[in-house]
BALOBA-1460 file (C-alpha; in Angstrom, 3 decimals):
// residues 365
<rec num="1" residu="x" x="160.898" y="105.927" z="184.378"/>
<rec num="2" residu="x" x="159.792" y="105.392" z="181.149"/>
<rec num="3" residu="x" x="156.799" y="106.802" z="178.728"/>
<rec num="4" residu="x" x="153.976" y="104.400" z="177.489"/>
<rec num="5" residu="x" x="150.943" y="104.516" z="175.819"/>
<rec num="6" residu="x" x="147.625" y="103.137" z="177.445"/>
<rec num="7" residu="x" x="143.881" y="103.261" z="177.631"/>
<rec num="8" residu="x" x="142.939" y="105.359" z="180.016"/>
<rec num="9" residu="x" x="139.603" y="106.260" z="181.871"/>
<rec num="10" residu="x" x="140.407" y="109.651" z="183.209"/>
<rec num="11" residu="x" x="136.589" y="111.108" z="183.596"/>
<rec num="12" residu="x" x="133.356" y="109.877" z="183.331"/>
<rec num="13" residu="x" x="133.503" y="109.892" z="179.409"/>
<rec num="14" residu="x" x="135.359" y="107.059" z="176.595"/>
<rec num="15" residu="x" x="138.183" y="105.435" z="177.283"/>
<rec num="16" residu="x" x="141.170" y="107.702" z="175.389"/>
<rec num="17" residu="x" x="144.690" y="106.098" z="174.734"/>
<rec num="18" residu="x" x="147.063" y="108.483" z="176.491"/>
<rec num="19" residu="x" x="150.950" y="108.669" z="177.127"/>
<rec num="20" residu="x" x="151.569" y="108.011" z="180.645"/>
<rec num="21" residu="x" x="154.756" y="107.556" z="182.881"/>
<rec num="22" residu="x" x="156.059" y="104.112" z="184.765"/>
<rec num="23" residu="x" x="158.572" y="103.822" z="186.944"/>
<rec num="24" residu="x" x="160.986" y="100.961" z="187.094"/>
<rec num="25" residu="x" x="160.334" y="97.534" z="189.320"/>
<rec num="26" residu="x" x="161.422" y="98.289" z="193.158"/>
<rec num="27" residu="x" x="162.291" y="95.109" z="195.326"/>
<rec num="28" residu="x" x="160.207" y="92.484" z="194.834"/>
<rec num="29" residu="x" x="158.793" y="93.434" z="191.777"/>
<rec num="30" residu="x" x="158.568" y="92.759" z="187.741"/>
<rec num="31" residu="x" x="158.533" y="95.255" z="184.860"/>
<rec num="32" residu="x" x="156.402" y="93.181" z="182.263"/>
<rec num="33" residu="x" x="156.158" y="94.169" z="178.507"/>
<rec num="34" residu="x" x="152.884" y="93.585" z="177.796"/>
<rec num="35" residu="x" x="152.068" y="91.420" z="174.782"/>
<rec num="36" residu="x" x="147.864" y="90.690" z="175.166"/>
<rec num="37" residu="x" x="145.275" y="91.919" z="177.353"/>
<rec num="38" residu="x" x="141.724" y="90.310" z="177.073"/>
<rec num="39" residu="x" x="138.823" y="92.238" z="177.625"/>
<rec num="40" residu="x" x="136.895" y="90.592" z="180.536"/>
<rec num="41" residu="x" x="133.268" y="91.832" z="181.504"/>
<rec num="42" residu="x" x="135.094" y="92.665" z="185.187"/>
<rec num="43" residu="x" x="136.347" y="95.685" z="183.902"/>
<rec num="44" residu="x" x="133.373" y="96.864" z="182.432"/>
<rec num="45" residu="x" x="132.030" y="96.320" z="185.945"/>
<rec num="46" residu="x" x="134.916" y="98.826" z="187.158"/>
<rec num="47" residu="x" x="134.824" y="100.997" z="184.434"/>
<rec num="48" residu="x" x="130.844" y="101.433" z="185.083"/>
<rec num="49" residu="x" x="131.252" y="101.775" z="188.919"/>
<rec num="50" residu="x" x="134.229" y="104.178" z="188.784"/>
<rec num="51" residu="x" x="132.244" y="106.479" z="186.026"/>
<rec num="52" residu="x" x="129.048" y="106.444" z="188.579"/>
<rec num="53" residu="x" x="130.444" y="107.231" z="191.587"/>
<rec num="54" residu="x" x="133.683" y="109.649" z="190.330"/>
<rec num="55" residu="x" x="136.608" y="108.812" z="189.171"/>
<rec num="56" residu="x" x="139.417" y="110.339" z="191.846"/>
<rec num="57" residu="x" x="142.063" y="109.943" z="190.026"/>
<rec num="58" residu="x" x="142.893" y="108.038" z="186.036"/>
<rec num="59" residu="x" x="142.700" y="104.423" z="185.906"/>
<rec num="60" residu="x" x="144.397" y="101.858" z="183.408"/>
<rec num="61" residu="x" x="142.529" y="98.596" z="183.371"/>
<rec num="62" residu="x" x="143.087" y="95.024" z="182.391"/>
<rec num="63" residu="x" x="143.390" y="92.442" z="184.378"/>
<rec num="64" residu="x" x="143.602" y="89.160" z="181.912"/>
<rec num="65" residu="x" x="147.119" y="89.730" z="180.595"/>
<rec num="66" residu="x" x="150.369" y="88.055" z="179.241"/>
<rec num="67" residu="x" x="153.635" y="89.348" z="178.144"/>
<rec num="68" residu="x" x="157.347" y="88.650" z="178.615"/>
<rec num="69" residu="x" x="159.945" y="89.804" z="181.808"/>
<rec num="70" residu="x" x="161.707" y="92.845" z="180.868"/>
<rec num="71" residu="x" x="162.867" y="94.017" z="184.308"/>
<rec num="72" residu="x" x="163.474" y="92.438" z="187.628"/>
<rec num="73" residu="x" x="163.764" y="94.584" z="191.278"/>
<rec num="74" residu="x" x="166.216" y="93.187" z="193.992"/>
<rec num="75" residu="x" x="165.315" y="89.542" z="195.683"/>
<rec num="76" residu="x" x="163.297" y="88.232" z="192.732"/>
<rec num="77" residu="x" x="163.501" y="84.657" z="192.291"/>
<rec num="78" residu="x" x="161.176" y="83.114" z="190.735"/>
<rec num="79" residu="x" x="161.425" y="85.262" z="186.949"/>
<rec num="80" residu="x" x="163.868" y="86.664" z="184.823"/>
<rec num="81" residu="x" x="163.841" y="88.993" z="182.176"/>
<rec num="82" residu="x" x="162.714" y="86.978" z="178.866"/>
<rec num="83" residu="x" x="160.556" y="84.445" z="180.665"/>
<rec num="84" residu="x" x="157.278" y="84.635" z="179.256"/>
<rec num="85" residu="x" x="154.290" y="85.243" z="181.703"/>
<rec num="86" residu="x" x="150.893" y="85.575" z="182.946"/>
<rec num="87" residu="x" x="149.870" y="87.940" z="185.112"/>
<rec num="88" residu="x" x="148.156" y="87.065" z="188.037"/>
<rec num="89" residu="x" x="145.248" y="89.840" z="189.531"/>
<rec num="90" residu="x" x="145.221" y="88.205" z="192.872"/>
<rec num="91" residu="x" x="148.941" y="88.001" z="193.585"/>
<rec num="92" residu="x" x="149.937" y="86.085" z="196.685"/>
<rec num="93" residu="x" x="152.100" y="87.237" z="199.474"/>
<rec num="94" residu="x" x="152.524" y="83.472" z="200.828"/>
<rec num="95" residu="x" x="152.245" y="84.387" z="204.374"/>
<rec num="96" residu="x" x="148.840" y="86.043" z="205.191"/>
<rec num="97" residu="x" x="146.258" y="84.479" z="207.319"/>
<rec num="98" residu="x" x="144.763" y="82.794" z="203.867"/>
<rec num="99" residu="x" x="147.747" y="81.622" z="202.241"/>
<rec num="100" residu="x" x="149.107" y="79.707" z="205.404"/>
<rec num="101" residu="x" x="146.164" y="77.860" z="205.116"/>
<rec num="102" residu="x" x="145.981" y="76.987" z="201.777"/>
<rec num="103" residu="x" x="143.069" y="79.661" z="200.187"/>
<rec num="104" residu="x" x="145.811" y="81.856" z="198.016"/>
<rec num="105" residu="x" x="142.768" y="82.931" z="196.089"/>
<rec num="106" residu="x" x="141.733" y="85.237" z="199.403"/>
<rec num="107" residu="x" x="145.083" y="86.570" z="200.126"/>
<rec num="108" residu="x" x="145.639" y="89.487" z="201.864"/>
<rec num="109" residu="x" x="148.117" y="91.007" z="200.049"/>
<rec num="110" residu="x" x="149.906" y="92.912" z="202.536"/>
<rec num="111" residu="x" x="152.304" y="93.852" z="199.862"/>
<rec num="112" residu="x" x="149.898" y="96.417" z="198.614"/>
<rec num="113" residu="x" x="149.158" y="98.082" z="202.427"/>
<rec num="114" residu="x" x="153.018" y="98.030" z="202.624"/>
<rec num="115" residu="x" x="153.880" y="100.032" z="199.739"/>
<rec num="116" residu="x" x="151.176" y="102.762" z="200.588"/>
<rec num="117" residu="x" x="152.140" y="102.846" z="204.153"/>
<rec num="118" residu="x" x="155.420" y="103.675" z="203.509"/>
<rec num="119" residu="x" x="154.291" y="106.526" z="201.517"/>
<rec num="120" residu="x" x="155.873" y="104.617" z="197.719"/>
<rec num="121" residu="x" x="155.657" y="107.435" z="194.881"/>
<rec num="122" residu="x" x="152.651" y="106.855" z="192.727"/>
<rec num="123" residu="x" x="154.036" y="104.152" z="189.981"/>
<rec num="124" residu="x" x="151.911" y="105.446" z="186.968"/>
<rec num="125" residu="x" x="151.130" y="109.246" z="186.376"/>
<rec num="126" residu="x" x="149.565" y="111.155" z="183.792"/>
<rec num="127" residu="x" x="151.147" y="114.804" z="183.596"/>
<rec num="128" residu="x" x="151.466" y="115.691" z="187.405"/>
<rec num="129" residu="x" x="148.158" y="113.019" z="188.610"/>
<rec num="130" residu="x" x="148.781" y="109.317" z="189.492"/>
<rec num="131" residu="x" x="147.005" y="106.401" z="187.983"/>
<rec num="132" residu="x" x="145.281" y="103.672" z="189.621"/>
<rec num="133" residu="x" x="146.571" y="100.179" z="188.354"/>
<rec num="134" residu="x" x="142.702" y="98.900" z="187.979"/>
<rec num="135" residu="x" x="142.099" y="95.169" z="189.177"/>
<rec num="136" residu="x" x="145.177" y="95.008" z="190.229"/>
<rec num="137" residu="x" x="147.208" y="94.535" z="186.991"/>
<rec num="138" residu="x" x="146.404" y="97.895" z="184.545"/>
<rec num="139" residu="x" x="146.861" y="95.607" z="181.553"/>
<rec num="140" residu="x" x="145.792" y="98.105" z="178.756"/>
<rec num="141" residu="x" x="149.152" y="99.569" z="178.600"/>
<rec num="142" residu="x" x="152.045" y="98.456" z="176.669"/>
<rec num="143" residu="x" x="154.162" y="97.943" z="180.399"/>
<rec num="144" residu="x" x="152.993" y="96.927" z="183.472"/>
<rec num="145" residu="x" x="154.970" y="96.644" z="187.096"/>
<rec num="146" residu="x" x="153.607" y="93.930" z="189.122"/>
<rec num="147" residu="x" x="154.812" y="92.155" z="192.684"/>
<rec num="148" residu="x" x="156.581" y="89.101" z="192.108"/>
<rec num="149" residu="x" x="153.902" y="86.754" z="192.783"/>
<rec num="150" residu="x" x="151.493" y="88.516" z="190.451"/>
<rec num="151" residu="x" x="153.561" y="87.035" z="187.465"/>
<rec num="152" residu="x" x="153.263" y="83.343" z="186.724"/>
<rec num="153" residu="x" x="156.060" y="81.878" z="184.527"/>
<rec num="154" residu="x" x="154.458" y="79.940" z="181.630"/>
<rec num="155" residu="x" x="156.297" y="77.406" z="178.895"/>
<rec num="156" residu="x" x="158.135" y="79.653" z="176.250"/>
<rec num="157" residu="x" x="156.362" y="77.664" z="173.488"/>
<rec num="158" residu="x" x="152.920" y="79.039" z="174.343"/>
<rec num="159" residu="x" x="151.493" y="81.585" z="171.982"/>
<rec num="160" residu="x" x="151.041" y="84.849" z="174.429"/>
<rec num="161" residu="x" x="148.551" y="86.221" z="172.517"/>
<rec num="162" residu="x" x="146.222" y="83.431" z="173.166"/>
<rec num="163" residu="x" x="146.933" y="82.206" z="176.823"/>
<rec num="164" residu="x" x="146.572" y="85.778" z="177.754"/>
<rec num="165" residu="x" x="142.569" y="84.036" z="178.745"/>
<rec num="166" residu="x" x="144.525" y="82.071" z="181.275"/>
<rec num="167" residu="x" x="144.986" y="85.068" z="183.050"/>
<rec num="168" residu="x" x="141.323" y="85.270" z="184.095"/>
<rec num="169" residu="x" x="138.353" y="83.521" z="182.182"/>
<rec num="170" residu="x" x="140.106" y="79.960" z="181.361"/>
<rec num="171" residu="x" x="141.119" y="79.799" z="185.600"/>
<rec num="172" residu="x" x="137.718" y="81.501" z="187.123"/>
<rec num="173" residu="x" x="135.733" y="78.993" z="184.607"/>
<rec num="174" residu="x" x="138.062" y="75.727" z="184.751"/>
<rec num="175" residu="x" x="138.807" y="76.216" z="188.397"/>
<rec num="176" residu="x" x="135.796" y="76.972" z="189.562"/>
<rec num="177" residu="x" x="134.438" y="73.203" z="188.665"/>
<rec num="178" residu="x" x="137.552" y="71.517" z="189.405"/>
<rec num="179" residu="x" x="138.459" y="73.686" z="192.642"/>
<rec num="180" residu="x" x="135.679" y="74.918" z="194.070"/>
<rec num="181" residu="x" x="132.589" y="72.831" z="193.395"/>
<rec num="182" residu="x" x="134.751" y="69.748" z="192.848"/>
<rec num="183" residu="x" x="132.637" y="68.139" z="190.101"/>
<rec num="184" residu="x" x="132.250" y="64.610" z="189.806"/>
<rec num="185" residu="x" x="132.792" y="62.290" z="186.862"/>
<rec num="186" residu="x" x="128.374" y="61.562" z="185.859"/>
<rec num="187" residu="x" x="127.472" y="64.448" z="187.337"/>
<rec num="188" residu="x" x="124.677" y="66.943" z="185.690"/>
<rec num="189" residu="x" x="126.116" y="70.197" z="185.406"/>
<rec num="190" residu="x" x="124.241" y="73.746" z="183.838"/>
<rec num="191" residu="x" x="126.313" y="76.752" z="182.899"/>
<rec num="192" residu="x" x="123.905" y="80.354" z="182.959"/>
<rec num="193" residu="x" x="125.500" y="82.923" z="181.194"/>
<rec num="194" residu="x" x="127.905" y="81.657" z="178.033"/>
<rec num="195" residu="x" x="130.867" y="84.526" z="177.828"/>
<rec num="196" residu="x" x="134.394" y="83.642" z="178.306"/>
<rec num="197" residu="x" x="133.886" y="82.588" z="181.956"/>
<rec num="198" residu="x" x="131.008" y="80.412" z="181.027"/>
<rec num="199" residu="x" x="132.473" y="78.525" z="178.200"/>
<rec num="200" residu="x" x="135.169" y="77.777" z="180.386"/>
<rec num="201" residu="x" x="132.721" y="76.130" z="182.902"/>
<rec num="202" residu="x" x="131.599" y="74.230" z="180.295"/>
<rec num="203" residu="x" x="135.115" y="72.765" z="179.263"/>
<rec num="204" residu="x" x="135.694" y="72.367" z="182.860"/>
<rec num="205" residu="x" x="132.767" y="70.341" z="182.826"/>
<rec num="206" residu="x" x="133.753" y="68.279" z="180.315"/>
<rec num="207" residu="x" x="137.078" y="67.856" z="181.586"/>
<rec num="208" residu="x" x="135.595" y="66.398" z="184.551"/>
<rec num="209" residu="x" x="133.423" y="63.588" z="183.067"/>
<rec num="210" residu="x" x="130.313" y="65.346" z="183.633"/>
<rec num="211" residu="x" x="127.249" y="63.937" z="182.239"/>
<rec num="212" residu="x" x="125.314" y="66.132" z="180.923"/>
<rec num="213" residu="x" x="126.502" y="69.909" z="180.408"/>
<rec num="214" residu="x" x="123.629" y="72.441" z="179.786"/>
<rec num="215" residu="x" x="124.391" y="75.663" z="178.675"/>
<rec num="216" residu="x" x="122.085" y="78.382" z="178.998"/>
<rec num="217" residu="x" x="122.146" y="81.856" z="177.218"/>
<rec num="218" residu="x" x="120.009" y="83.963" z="175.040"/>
<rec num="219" residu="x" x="122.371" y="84.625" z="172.102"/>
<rec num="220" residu="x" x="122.316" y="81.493" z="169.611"/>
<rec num="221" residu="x" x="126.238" y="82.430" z="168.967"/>
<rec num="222" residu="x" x="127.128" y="81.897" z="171.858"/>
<rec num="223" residu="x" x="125.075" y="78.348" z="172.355"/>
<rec num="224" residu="x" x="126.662" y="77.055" z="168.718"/>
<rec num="225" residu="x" x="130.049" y="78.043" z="170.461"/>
<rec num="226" residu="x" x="129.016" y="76.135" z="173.560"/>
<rec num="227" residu="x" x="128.345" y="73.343" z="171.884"/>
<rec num="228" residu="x" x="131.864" y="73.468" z="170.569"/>
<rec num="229" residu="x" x="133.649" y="73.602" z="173.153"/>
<rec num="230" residu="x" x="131.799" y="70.751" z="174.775"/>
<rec num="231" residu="x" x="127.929" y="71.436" z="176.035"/>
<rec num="232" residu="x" x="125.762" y="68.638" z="175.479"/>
<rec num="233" residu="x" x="122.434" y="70.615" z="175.846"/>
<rec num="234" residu="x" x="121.666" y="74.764" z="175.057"/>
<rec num="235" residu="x" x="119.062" y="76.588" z="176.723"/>
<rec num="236" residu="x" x="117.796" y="79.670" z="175.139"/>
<rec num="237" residu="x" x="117.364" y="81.648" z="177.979"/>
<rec num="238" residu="x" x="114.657" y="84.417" z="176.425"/>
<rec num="239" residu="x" x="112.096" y="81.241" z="175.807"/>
<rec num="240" residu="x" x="110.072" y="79.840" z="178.321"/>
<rec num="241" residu="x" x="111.218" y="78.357" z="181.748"/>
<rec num="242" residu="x" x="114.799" y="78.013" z="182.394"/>
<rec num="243" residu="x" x="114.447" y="76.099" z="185.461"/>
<rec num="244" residu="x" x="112.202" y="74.088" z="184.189"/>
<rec num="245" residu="x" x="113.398" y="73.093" z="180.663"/>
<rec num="246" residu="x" x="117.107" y="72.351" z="182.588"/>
<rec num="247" residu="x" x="115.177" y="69.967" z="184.684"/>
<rec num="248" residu="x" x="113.295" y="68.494" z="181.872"/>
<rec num="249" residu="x" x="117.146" y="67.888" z="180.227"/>
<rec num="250" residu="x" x="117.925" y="65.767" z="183.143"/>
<rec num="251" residu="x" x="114.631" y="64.030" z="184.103"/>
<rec num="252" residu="x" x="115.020" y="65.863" z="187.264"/>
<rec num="253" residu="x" x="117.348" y="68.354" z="188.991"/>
<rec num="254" residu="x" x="120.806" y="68.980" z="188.236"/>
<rec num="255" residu="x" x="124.257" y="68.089" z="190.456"/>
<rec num="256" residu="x" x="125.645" y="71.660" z="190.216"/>
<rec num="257" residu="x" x="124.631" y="75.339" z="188.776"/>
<rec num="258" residu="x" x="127.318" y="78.104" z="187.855"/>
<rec num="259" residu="x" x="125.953" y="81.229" z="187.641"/>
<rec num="260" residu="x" x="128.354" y="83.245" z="185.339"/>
<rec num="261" residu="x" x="126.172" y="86.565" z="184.825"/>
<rec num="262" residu="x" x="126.192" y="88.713" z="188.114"/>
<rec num="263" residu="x" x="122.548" y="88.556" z="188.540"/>
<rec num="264" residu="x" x="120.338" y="88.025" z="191.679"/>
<rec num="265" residu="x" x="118.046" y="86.296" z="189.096"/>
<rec num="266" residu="x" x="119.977" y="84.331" z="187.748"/>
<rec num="267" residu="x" x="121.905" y="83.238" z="191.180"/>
<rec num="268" residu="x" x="118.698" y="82.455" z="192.320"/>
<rec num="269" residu="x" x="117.828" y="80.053" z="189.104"/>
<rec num="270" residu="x" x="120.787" y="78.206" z="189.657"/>
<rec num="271" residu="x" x="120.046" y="77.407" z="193.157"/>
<rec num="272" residu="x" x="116.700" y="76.679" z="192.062"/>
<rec num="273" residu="x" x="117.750" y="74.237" z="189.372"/>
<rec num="274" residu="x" x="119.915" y="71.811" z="191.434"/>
<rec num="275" residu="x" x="118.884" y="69.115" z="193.457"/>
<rec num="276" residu="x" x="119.049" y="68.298" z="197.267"/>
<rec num="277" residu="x" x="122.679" y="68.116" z="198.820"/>
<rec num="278" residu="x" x="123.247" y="69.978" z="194.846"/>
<rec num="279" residu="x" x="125.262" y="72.608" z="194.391"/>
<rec num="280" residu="x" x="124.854" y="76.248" z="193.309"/>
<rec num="281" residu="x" x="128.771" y="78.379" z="192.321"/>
<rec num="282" residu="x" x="128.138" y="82.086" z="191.451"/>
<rec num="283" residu="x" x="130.510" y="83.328" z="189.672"/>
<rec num="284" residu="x" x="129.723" y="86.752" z="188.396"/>
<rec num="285" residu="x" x="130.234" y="90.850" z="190.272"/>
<rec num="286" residu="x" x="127.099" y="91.011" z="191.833"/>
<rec num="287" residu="x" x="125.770" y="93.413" z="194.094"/>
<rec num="288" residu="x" x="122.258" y="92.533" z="194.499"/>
<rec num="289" residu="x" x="120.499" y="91.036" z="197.359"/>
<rec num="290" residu="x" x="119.745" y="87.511" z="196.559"/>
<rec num="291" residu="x" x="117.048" y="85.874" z="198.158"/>
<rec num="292" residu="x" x="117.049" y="81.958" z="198.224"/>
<rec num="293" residu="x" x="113.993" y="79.602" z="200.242"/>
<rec num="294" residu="x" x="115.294" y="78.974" z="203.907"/>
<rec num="295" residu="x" x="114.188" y="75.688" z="203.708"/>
<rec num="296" residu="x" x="116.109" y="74.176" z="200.835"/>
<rec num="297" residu="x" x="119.208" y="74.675" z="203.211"/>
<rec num="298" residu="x" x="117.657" y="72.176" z="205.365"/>
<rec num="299" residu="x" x="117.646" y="70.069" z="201.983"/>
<rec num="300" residu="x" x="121.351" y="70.549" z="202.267"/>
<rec num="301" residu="x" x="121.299" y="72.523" z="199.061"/>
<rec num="302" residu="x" x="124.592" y="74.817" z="198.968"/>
<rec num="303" residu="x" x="125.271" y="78.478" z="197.338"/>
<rec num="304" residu="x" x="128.840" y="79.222" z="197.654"/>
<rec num="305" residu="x" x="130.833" y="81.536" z="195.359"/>
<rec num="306" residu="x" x="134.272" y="81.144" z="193.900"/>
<rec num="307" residu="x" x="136.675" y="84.007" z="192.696"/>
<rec num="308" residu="x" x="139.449" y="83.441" z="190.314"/>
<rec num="309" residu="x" x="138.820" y="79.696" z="190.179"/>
<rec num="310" residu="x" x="139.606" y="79.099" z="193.751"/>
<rec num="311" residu="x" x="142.764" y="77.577" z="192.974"/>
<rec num="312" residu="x" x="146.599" y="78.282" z="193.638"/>
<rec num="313" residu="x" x="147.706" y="80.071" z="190.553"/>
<rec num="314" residu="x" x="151.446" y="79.341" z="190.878"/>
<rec num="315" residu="x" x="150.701" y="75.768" z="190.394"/>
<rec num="316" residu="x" x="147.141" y="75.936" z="188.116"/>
<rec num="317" residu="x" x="148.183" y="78.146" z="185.643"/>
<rec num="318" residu="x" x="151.032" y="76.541" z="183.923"/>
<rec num="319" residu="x" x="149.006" y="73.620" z="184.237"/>
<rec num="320" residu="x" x="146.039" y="75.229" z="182.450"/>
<rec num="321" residu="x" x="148.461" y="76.357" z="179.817"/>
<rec num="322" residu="x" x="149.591" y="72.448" z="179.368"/>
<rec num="323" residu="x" x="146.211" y="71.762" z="178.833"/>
<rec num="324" residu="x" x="145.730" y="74.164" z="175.948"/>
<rec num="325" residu="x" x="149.175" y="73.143" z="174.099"/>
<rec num="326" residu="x" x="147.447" y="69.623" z="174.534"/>
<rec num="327" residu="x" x="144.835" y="69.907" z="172.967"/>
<rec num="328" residu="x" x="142.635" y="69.388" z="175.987"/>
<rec num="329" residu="x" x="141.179" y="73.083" z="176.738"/>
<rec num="330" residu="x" x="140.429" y="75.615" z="173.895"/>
<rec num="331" residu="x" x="141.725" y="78.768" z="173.774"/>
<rec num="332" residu="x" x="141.790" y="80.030" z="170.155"/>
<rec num="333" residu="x" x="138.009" y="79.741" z="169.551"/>
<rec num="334" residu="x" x="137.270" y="81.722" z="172.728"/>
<rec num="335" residu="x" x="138.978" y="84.843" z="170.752"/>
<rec num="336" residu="x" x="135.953" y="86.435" z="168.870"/>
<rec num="337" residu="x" x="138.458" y="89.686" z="167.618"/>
<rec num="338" residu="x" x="141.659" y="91.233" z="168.228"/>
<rec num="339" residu="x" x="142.288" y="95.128" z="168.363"/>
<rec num="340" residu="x" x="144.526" y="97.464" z="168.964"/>
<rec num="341" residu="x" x="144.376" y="100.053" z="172.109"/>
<rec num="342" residu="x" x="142.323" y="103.002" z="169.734"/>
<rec num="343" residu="x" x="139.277" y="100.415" z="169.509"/>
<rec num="344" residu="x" x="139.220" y="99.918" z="173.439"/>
<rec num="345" residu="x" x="135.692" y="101.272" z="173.295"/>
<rec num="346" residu="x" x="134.614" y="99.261" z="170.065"/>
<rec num="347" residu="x" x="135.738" y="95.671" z="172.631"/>
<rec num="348" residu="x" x="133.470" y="97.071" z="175.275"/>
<rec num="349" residu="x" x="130.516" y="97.786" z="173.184"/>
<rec num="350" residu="x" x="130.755" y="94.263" z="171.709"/>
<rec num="351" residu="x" x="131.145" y="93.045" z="175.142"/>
<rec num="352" residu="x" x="127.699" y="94.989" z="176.115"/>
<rec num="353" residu="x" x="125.966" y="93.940" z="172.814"/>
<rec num="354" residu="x" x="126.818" y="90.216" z="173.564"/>
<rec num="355" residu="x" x="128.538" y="89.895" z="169.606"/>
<rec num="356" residu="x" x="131.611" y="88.412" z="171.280"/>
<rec num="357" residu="x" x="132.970" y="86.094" z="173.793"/>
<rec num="358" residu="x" x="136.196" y="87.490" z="174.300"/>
<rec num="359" residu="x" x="138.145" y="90.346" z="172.617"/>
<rec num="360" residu="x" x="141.601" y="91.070" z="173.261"/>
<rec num="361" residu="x" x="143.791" y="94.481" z="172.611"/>
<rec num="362" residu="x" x="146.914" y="93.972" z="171.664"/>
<rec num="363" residu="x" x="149.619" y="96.602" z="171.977"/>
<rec num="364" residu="x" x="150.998" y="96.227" z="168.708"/>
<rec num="365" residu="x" x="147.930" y="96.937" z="166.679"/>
């Protein structure tokens, strides 16, 4: 057991940094030192839900996260301590009913059921109460223990305090174009909602030839960074039609429409904005109703919805990381500001006042 610090959401107030306890990696599992954690608008999701309806018990959050192998539990293979990593909040068990046939991204993760159902001691604690590892991964800490395949071995060369974004916005925005919608070289793609998820549509996008690549936003930051990283058209969102000035972009209706908000609206603009046999990827926590015509579907217009980039992350992630140290994805630019665990709140508020794209805490600071 060891003590850490880590930003903790114990009531319905701030997030406080506190000193909390680990234990050690059992079987199957990696102690990770954590070097980056990026702050993704999924936790503030959490965070918001857990304050509404009670927190039961402290929760560490942080789910986009990189660090190096400190600490290795019996019959793990594929790590050892040193290798630098990315942490994975969807690990994969390899033998559920989704894994077997080839969806990793839906796994089942039995390994989780397992431990509580043999009645495992509460890994994290605060005084005498346990701590829930949020999203899977409780990143805002300066250790984390996570199942073997929630750890993805990356290149040592990589910097870890930038490919940290692999661990959730560069794979949910990349893979969802390349994985789940399967975009085609020509095609007409528009990105609603520009934060680290969305700009990462839009380089997946590029990466796949597309045509044109509208992005659409109401913050003119985040448009000029758009356009950076490789829109060919902005939309600003909070003037006029949306629908219709995407159209007027492409002289018609658009090939695909990621949604990258976690709004009923703005699902339903995307679907609206693509063509026959077009389709619509929403990307974003949503849980609104969202109501779309009944007779587009017989227009073979398609809503679907990806999480985590529908991809395997054993095999995208490294690959994703080549792409950065290639030149071919960007990574740095994404990284509006870097703070240390104290400012947790500050990240969250810049989040919420749309000044950012992504922050990142880093333990050190």
């Amino acid at each position: 057991m060891r003590t850490m610090r880590a930003v903790v959401l114990a009531d319905d107030g701030p997030l406080r940094v506190e000193e909390v306890q680990l234990d050690g990696p059992e079987a199957g599992e990696v102690l990770v030192k954590v070097t980056a954690c990026g702050v993704c608008h999924s936790d503030l999701h959490m965070i918001n839900w857990s304050r509404q309806a009670g927190v039961p018990s402290p929760s560490i959050f942080g789910h986009e996260a990189s660090g190096v192998v400190e600490e290795v539990g019996a019959h793990v293979r594929s790590v050892k301590p040193g290798d630098h990593v990315i942490t994975a909040f969807r690990p994969t068990c390899g033998t559920c009913f989704y894994c077997v046939r080839a969806m990793p991204q839906l796994c089942e993760r039995p390994d989780d059921r397992e431990r509580s159902a043999r009645g495992a001691r509460p890994r994290l604690r605060l005084g005498e109460q346990p701590v829930q590892q949020g999203i899977g991964v409780g990143g805002f800490a300066e250790y984390t223990v996570m199942p073997e395949g929630g750890v993805i071995k990356v290149r040592q060369d990589a910097p870890l305090d930038k490919v940290c974004l692999v661990g959730c916005a560069v794979t949910t925005g990349v893979g969802a174009v390349t994985s789940a919608a399967k975009v085609e070289a020509g095609c007409d793609v528009a990105v609603i909602g520009i934060g680290g998820v969305g700009l990462n549509v839009i380089q997946g996008a590029r990466l796949a030839g597309a045509r044109y690549v509208i992005a659409i936003d109401t913050v003119e930051a985040k448009l000029d960074l758009a356009r950076a990283v490789g829109a060919t058209h902005v939309v600003d969102a909070g003037r006029g039609d949306t629908v219709a000035r995407a159209r007027e972009i492409t002289s018609g209706y658009l090939d695909y429409a990621f949604e990258a908000i976690g709004l009923a609206k703005t699902v339903e603009q995307a679907f609206e904005m693509i063509r026959p046999g077009g389709t619509a990827v929403s990307l974003g926590i949503n849980n609104e109703q969202v109501t779309i015509p009944g007779r587009a579907l017989l227009a073979e217009k398609k809503l679907i919805g990806s999480i985590f980039g529908s991809v395997s992350v054993k095999h995208a992630i490294p690959r994703f990381v080549d792409l950065y140290m290639n030149g071919q994805i960007k990574i740095d630019e994404l990284i509006s500001k870097r703070r240390g665990f104290d400012e947790a709140n500050e990240a969250f508020e810049d989040m919420q006042a749309g000044t950012v794209a992504r922050s990142v805490l880093d333990p050190a600071l």
